[in-house]
C-alpha positions in Angstrom: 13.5 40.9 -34.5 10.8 43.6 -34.3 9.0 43.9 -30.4 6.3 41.7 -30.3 5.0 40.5 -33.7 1.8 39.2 -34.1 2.2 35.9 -34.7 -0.4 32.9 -35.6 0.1 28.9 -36.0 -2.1 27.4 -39.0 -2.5 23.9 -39.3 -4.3 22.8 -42.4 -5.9 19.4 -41.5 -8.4 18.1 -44.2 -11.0 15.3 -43.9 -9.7 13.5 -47.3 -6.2 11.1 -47.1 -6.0 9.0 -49.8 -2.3 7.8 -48.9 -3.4 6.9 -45.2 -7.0 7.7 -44.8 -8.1 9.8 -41.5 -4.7 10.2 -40.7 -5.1 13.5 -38.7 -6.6 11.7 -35.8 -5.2 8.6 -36.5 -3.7 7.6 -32.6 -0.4 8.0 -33.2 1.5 7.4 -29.9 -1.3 7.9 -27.7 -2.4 10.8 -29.2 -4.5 11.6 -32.4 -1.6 13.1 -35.0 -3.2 16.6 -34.9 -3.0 16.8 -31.4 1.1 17.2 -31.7 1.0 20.2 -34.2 -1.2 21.9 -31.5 1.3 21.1 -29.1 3.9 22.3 -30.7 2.4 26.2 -31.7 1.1 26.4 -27.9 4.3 25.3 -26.3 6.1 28.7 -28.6 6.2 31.6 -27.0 6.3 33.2 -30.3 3.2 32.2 -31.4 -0.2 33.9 -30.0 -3.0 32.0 -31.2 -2.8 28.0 -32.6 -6.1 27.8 -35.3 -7.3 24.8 -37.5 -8.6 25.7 -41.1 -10.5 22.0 -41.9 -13.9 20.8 -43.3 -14.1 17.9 -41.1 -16.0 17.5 -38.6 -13.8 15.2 -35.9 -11.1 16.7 -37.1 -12.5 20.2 -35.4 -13.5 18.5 -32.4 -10.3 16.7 -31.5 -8.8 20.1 -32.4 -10.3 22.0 -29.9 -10.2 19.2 -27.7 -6.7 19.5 -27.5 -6.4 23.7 -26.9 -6.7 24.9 -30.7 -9.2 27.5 -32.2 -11.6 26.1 -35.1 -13.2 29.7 -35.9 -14.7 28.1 -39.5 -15.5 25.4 -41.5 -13.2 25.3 -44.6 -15.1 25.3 -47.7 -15.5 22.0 -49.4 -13.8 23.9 -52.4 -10.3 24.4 -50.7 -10.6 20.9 -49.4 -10.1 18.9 -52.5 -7.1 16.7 -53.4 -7.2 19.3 -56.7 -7.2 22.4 -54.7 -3.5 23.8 -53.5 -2.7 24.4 -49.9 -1.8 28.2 -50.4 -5.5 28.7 -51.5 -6.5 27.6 -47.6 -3.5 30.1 -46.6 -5.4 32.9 -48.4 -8.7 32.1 -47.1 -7.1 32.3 -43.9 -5.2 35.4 -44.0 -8.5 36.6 -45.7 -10.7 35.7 -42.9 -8.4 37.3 -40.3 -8.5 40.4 -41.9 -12.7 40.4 -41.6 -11.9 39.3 -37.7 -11.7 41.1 -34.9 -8.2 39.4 -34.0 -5.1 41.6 -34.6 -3.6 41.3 -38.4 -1.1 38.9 -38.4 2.8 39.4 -39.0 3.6 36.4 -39.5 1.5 33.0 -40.6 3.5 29.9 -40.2 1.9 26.8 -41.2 2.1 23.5 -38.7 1.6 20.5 -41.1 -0.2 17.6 -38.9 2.1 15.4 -41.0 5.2 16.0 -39.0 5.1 15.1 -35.3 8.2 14.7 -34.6 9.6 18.8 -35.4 10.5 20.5 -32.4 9.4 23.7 -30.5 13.3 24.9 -31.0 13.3 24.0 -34.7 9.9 26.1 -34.8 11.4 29.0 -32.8 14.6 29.1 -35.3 12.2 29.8 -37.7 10.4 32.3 -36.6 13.5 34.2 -35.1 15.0 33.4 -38.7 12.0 34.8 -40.9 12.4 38.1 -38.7 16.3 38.5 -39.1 17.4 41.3 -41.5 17.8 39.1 -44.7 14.0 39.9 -45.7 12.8 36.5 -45.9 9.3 36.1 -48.1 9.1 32.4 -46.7 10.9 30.6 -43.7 10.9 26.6 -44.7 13.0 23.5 -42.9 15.0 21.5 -44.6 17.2 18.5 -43.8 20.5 17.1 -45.1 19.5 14.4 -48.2 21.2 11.3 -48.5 21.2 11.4 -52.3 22.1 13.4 -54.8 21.3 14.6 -58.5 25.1 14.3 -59.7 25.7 10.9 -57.7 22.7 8.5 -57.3 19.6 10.2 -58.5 18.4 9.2 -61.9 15.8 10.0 -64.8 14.7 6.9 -66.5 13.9 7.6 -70.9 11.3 6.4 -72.7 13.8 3.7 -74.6 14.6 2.9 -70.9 17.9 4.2 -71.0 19.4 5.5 -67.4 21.1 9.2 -66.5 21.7 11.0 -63.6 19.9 13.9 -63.5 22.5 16.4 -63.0 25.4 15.0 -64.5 29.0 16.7 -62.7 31.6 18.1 -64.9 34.1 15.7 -63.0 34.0 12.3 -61.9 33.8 12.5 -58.2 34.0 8.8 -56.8 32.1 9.1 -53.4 28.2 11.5 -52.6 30.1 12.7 -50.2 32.6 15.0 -52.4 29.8 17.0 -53.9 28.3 19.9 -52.0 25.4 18.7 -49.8 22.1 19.3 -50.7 18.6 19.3 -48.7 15.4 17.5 -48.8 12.3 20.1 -48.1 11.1 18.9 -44.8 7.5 20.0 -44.0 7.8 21.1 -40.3 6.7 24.5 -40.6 5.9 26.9 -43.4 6.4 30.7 -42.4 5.3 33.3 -44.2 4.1 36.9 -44.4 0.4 37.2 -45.0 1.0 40.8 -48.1 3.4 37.5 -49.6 0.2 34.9 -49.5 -2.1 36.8 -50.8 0.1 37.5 -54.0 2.0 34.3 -54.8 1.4 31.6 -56.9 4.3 29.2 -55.1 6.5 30.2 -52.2 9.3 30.0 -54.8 8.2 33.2 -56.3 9.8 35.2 -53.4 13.0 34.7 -51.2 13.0 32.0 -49.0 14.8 31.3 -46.2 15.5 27.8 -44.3 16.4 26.0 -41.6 17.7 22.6 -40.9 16.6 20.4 -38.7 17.5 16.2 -38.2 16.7 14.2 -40.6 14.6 11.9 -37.8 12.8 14.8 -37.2 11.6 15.8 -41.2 9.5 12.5 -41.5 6.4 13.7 -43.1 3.6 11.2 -42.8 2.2 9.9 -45.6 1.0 6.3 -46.3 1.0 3.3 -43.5 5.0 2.9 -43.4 5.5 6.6 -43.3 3.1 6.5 -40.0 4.8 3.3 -38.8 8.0 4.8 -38.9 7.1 7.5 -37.3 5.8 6.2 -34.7 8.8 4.3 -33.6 11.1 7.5 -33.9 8.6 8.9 -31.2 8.9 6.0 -29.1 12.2 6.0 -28.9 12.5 9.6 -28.5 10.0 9.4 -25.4 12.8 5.9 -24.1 15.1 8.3 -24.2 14.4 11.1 -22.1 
């Protein structure tokens, strides 16, 4: 890992939640849900600087409130349900390059979504995305429960049932097949050249690491939050 890379947390928190509206400070466990992404890039000694790109209002004030930089407003145009997340990555890249903070290294993106991610799992990444594999794009990942030769299905439009990746043997038990992942949305690292020229993180090489499949909830709708909520409770009974 090269001597000390410059690098910056991201969290992309917008006003609009269909699926669970305001969720971003939403108290969730005594604390609005934003406030544990901030936690989580301030407690890395990796990171240098925690900053929130959003076009809210509270959600800049709770933000701040608890230790992150709000240095803009998003535009209301990168804050749309249409508008795709990496277009808020480019605009921030793009605005600390006009900055007088030190270009970046490394980005990695802190979804408010996923609380219960740890400061390890983040640290894995980072060290991981620096490794000598040449990683475009560090994600998390954790181990799925189903899978597309065993129990995962596409429905046709007589109604008909498949799997959707039929084996070339009958295999009796999910558990015979090679294990695949779920994309968890801890953290998102990436290299700002790599943002500013993609069109999905798919189009370079990406790396991952896995983390429990209590920690990859991703926060959603009402359940989602719920359920969430609990693990963290239960977490906090624990220690």
């Amino acid at each position: 890992m090269q001597n000390n890379p410059v690098i910056y947390a991201w969290i992309f928190a917008r006003g609009g939640s269909k699926g669970l509206p305001r969720k971003n400070v939403l108290s969730f466990a005594g604390r609005p849900l934003i406030a544990y992404a901030v936690a989580t890039g301030l407690q890395s000694d990796w990171i240098s600087k925690v900053f929130v790109s959003t076009d809210d209002v509270e959600i800049a004030e709770v933000a701040r409130e608890y230790g992150a930089e709000v240095p803009f407003m998003r535009p209301a145009d990168l804050a749309t349900d249409q508008a795709p997340e990496r277009l808020a990555w480019r605009h921030a890249v793009e605005w600390i390059r006009k900055s007088d903070f030190p270009d970046m290294d490394a980005m990695i993106s802190l979804p408010p979504t996923a609380p219960l991610r740890t400061v390890d799992e983040v640290n894995r990444g980072i060290e991981k995305f620096f490794s000598k594999e040449g990683w475009d794009t560090v994600i998390s990942v954790s181990r799925s429960n189903r899978h597309p030769s065993f129990n995962v299905v596409n429905i046709a439009d007589n109604g008909s049932v498949d799997l959707v990746n039929p084996p070339d043997q009958v295999m009796a038990r999910r558990q015979d097949f090679k294990p695949v992942y779920d994309i968890a949305t801890a953290f998102y690292i990436t290299a700002p050249e790599f943002v500013m020229c993609m069109d999905s993180i798919w189009d370079g090489r990406v790396g991952a690491v896995e983390i429990p499949v209590e920690h990859a909830v991703d926060i959603d709708g009402e359940l989602d939050f719920e359920f969430a909520e609990f693990l963290m409770k239960r977490k906090r009974a624990k220690q």
